[in-house]
VOPAGU-2260 file (C-alpha; in pm, 1 decimal, decimal comma):
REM VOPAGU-2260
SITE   aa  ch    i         X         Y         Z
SITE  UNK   A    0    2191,8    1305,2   -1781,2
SITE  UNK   A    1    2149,5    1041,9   -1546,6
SITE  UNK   A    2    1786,9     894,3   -1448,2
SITE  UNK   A    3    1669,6    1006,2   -1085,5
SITE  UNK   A    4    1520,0     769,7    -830,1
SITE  UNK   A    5    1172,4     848,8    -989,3
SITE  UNK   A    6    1243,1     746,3   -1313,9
SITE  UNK   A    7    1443,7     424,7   -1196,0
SITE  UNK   A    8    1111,3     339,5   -1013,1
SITE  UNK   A    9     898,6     465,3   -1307,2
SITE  UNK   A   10    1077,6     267,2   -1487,1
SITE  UNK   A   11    1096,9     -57,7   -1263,9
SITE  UNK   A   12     731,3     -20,7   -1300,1
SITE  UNK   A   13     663,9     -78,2   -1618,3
SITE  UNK   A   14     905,7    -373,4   -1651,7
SITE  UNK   A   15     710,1    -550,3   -1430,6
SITE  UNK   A   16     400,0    -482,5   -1593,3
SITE  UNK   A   17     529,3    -586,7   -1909,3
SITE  UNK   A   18     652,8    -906,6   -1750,6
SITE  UNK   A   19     415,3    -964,3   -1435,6
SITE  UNK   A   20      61,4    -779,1   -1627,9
SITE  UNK   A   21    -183,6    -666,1   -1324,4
SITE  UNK   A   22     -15,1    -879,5   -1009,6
SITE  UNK   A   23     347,9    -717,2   -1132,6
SITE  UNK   A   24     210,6    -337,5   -1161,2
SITE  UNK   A   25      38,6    -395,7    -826,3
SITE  UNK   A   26     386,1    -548,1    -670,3
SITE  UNK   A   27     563,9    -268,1    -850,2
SITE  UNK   A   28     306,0      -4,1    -714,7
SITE  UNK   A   29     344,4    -140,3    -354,9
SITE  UNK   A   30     762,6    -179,6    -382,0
SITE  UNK   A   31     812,2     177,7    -469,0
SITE  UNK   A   32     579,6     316,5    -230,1
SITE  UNK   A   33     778,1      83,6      40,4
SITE  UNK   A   34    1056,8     243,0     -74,3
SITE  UNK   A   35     938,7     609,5     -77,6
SITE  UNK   A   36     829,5     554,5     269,2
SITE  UNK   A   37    1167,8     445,5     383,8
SITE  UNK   A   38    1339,4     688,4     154,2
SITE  UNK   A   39    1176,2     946,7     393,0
SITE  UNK   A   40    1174,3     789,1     663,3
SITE  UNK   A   41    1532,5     764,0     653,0
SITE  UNK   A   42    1641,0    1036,3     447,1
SITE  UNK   A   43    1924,9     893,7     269,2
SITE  UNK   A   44    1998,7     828,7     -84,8
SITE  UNK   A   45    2203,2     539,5     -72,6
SITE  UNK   A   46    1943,6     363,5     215,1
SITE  UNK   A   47    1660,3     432,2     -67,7
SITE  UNK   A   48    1859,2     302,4    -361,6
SITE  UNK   A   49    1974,7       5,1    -179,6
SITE  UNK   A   50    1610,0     -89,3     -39,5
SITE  UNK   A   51    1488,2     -21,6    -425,0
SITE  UNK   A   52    1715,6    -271,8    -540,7
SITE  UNK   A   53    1641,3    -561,6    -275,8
SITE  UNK   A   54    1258,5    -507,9    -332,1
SITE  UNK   A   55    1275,9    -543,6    -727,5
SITE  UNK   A   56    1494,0    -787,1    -686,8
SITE  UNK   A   57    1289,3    -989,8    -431,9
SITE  UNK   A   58     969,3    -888,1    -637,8
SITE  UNK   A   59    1131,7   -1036,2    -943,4
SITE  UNK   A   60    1182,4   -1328,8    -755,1
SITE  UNK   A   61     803,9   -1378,3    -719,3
SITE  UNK   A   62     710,9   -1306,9    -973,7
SITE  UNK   A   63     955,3   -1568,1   -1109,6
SITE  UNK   A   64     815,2   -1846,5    -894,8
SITE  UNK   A   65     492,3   -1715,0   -1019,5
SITE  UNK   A   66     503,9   -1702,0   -1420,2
């Protein structure tokens, strides 16, 4: 069975807290609610996977730069 959008952003999640503590849950918290909102917004599945990659990707990027 493959992993929905939730759980691919559930699990997103907690690899940034695991890696980022507090600042990467919050970052998490705030990328998949971006991406939610846009999911909706936009109501397409490929739109919401593509904006879920670019935000954990620019999120790991921070927090990167940050650690």
């Amino acid at each position: 069975a493959e992993d929905g959008p939730r759980q691919r952003a559930a699990n997103a999640v907690v690899g940034l807290v695991k890696r980022g503590g507090v600042p990467g849950a919050v970052l998490g918290l705030l990328a998949v609610a971006a991406g939610v909102a846009i999911a909706i917004a936009v109501d397409s599945a490929i739109v919401s996977v593509a904006v879920g990659v670019v935000l954990t990707v620019s999120i790991a990027a921070v927090l990167l730069a940050v650690a």
